[in-house]
C-alpha positions in Angstrom: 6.5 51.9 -26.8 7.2 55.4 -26.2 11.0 55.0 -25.8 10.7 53.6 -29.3 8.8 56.5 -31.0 11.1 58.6 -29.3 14.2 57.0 -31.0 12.3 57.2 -34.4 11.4 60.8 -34.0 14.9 61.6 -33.1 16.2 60.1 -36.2 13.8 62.1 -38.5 15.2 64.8 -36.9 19.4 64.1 -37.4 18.3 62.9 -41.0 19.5 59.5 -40.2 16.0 58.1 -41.1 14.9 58.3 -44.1 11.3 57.8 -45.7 11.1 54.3 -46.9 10.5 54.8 -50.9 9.1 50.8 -51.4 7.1 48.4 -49.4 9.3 46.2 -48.7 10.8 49.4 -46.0 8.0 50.0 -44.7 7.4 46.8 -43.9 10.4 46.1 -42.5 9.6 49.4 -40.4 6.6 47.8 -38.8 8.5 45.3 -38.0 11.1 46.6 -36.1 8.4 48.9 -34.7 6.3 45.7 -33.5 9.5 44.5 -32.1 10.5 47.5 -30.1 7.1 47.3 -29.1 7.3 43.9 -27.6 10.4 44.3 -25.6 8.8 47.5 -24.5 6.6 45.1 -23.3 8.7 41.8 -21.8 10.2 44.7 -20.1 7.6 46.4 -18.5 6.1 43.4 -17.7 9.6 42.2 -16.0 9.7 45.5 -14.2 6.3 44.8 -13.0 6.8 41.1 -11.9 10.1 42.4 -10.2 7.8 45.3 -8.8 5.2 42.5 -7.7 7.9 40.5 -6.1 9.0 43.4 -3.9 6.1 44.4 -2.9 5.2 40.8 -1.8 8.6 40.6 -0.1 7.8 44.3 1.7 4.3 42.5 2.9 6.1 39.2 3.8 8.2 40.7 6.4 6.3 43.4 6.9 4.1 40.4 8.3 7.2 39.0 9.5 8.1 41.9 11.8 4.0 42.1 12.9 4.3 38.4 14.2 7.7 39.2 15.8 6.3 42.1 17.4 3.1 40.1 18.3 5.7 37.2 19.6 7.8 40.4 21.8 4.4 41.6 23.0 3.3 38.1 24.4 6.6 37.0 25.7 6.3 40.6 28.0 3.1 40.2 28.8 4.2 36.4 30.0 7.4 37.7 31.8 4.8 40.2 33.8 2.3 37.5 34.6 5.1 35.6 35.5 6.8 38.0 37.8 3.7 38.8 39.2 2.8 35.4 39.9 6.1 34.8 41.7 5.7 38.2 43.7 2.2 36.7 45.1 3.9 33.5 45.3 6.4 35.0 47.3 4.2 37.3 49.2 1.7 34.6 50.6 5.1 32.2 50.8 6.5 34.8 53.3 3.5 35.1 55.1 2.4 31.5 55.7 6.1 31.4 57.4 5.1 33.9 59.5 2.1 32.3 60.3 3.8 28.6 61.1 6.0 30.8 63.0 3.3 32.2 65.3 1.7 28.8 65.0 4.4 27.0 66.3 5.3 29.4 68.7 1.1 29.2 69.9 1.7 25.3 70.0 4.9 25.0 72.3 3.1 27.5 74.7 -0.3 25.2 74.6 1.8 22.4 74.9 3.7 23.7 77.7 0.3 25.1 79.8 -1.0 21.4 78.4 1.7 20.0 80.2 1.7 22.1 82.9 -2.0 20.8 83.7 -1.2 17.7 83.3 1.6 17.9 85.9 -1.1 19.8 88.1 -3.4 17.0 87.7 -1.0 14.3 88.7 -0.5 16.2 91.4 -3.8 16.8 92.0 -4.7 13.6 91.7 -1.9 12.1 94.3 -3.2 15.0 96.7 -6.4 13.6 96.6 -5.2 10.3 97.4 -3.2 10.6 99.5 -6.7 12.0 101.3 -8.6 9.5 100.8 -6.5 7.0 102.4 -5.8 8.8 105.0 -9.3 9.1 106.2 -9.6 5.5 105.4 -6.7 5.3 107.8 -8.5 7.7 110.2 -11.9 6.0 110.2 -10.4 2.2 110.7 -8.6 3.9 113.8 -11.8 4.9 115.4 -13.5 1.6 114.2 -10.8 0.0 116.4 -11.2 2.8 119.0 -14.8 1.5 119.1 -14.4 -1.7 119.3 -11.9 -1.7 121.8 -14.0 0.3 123.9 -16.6 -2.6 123.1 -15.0 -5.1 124.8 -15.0 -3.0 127.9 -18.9 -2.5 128.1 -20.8 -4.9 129.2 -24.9 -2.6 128.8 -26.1 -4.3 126.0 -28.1 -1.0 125.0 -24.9 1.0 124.9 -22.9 -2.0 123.2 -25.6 -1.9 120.2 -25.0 2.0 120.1 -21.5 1.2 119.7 -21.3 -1.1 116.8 -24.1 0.9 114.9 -21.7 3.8 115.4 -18.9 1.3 113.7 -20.9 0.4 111.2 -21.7 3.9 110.0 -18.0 5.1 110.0 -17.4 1.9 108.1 -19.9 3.1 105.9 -17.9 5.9 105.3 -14.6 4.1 105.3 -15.8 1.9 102.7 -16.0 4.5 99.9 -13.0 6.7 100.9 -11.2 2.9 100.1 -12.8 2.5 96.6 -11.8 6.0 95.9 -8.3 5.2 97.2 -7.9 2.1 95.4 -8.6 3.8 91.9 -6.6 6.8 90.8 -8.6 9.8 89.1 -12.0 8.4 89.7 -14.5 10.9 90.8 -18.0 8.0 90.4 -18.0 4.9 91.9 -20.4 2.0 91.5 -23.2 1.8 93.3 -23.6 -2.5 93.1 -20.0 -2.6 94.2 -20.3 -0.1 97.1 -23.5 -2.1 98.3 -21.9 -5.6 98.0 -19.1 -4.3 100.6 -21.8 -3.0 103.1 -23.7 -6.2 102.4 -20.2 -8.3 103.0 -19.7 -6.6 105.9 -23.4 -7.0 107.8 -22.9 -10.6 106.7 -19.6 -11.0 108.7 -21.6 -10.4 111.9 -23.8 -13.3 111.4 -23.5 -17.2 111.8 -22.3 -18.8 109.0 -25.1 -20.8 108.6 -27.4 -18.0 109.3 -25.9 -14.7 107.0 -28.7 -13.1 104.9 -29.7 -13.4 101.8 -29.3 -10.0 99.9 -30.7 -9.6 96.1 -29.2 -6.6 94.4 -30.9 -5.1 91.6 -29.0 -1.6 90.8 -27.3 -1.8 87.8 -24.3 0.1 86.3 -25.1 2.9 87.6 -22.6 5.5 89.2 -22.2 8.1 92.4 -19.9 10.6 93.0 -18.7 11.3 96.9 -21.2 13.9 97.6 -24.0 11.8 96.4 -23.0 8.3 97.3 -21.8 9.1 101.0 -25.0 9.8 102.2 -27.2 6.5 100.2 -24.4 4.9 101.6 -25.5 6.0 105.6 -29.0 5.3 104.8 -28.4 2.0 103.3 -26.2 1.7 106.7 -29.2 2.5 108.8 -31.5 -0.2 107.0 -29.3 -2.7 107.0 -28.6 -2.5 110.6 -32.3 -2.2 111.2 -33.1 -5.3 109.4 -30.3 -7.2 111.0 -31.4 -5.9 114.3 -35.5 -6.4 114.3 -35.9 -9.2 111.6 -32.8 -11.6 111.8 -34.7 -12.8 114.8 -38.3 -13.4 113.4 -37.8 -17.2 113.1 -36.9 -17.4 109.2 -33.5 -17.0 107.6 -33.2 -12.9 106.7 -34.1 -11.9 103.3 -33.1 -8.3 102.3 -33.6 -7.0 98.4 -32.0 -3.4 97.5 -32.7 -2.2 94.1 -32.3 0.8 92.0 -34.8 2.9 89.1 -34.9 5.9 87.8 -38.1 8.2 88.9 -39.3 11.1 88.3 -37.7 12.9 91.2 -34.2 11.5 90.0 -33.6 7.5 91.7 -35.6 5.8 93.8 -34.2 2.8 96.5 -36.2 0.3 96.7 -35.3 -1.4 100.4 -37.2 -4.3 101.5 -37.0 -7.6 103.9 -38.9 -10.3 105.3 -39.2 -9.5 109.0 -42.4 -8.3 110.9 -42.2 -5.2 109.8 -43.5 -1.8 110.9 -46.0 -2.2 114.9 -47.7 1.3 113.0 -47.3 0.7 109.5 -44.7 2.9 108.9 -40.7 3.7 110.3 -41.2 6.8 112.6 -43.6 4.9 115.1 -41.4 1.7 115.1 -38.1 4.0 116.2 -37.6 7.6 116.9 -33.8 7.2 117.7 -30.7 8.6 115.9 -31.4 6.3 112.6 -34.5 7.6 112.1 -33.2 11.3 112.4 -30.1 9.9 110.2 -32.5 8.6 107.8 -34.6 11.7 107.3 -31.7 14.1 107.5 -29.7 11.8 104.8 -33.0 12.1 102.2 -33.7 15.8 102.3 -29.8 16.4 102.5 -30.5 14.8 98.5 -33.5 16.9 98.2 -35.6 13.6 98.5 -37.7 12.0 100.8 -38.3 8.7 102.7 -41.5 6.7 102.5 -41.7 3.6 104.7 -44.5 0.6 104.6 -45.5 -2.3 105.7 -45.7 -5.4 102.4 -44.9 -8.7 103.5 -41.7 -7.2 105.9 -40.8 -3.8 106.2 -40.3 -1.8 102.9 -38.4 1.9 102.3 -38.3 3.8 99.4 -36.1 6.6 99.0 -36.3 9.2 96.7 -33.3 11.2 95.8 -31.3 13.3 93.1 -28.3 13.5 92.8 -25.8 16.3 93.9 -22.7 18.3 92.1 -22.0 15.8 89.3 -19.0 17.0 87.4 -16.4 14.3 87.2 -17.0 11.9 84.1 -14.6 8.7 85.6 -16.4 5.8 87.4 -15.4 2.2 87.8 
């Protein structure tokens, strides 16, 4: 609109327009003026659309470049996280093969004292053996001694001191074998260790005349320093019993059995023979089974009580000593 004014006012100017004189000019000057007017317009409307379309092009990649930047920014802040991650990855990776390492080297030289023990053990346990049969060995030798000296004696007082002397080393005898015949035990069984003694008393009767023994004990299990010394009482009984009541006109009768008291165990030793002249063990005898008896309970910090009930009856009270082994049979 202004660029066409300006044209017209230039022209009055020059003199090349000229001052319509009719209507039918000036008409025809409006129009022309209308018509500059309008492609004033489509043009500045054109100008502005292109205008409009630039700036939305500026604001699409302006955008454009905002999302790549964003995309840059997260991609870096990724690659960091990442490296990072690896770095801890790496770090603790590193470490735990330094750990294994010490780990490994911890558990050859465990194994190694392991086996080490283990060869000790073996050893050990061959050593102790090896000890127990020969004191087996040993005491058989002097139950032989004995009895060969046996058949040389004709005092019946002295051969009854001699086999009671056999039968107590073969009280002893008896569990050095057990031990012997079992490697690494440290307990041993009580029932079995009482059937031998038992066994062996019976060889010295008549066949048609060997005691009746009822065992009552149990599973129950003894190691050396414990059993050795039930096993010289039980010894002592036995041959008591064998020696006072095989003889009282009846077929012997002997029960042994085993409970757990207050004190620790109790024996329970009883048989069908006349019993006790006083009632009780130290009047009947005052020789070396008594003492043996005695000396035998207290060594278990227990005691001996003896009585008279339909035969002669012991109990023995007793704990047991230095239990550290945990094998029995």
């Amino acid at each position: 609109m202004l660029l066409v004014c300006f044209l017209f006012c230039t022209k009055l100017l020059t003199g090349q327009t000229r001052i319509p004189k009719t209507n039918i000019n000036s008409e025809q000057a409006k129009a022309r003026v209308v018509e500059s007017a309008e492609a004033v317009n489509i043009l500045t409307a054109e100008k502005q659309k292109k205008i409009d379309r630039n700036t939305q092009e500026i604001a699409r990649r302006a955008h454009l470049l905002k999302v790549e930047k964003n995309r840059k920014e997260s991609l870096l802040l990724f690659n960091v996280f990442l490296i990072l991650f690896a770095s801890c990855l790496l770090y603790h990776y590193r470490r735990l093969r330094i750990a294994n390492k010490k780990t490994n080297q911890q558990a050859a030289a465990l194994h190694q004292v392991n086996q080490e023990l283990s060869d000790s053990l073996e050893h050990q346990v061959a050593l102790q053996r090896e000890v127990h049969h020969r004191i087996k060995n040993n005491l058989q030798t002097l139950i032989g001694l004995v009895e060969l000296q046996s058949e040389e004696i004709e005092d019946k007082v002295a051969l009854e001191s001699l086999d009671a002397m056999s039968n107590r080393i073969h009280s002893m005898a008896a569990i050095h074998e057990m031990l012997y015949q079992k490697e690494g035990v440290r307990l041993i069984n009580l029932l079995d260790y009482t059937r031998n003694l038992c066994q062996h008393f019976s060889n010295f009767s008549a066949q048609n005349n060997q005691p009746i023994f009822q065992l009552d004990i149990g599973n129950r299990h003894f190691n050396l320093e414990t059993l050795m010394p039930v096993g010289m009482m039980l010894n002592e009984l036995l041959t008591n019993s064998l020696k006072y009541a095989n003889n009282f006109g009846q077929r012997l009768k002997i029960a042994i059995s085993l409970e757990v008291d207050t004190e620790g165990y109790r024996i329970t030793y009883r048989d069908n023979g006349p019993g006790f002249p006083q009632g009780q063990l130290e009047e009947r005898t005052g020789g070396l089974g008594t003492y043996l008896l005695n000396s035998m309970s207290r060594q278990l910090n227990g005691r001996l009580i003896s009585r008279n009930d339909n035969g002669a009856v012991y109990e023995i009270f007793f704990k047991e000593k230095n239990r550290k082994g945990t094998l029995a049979f």
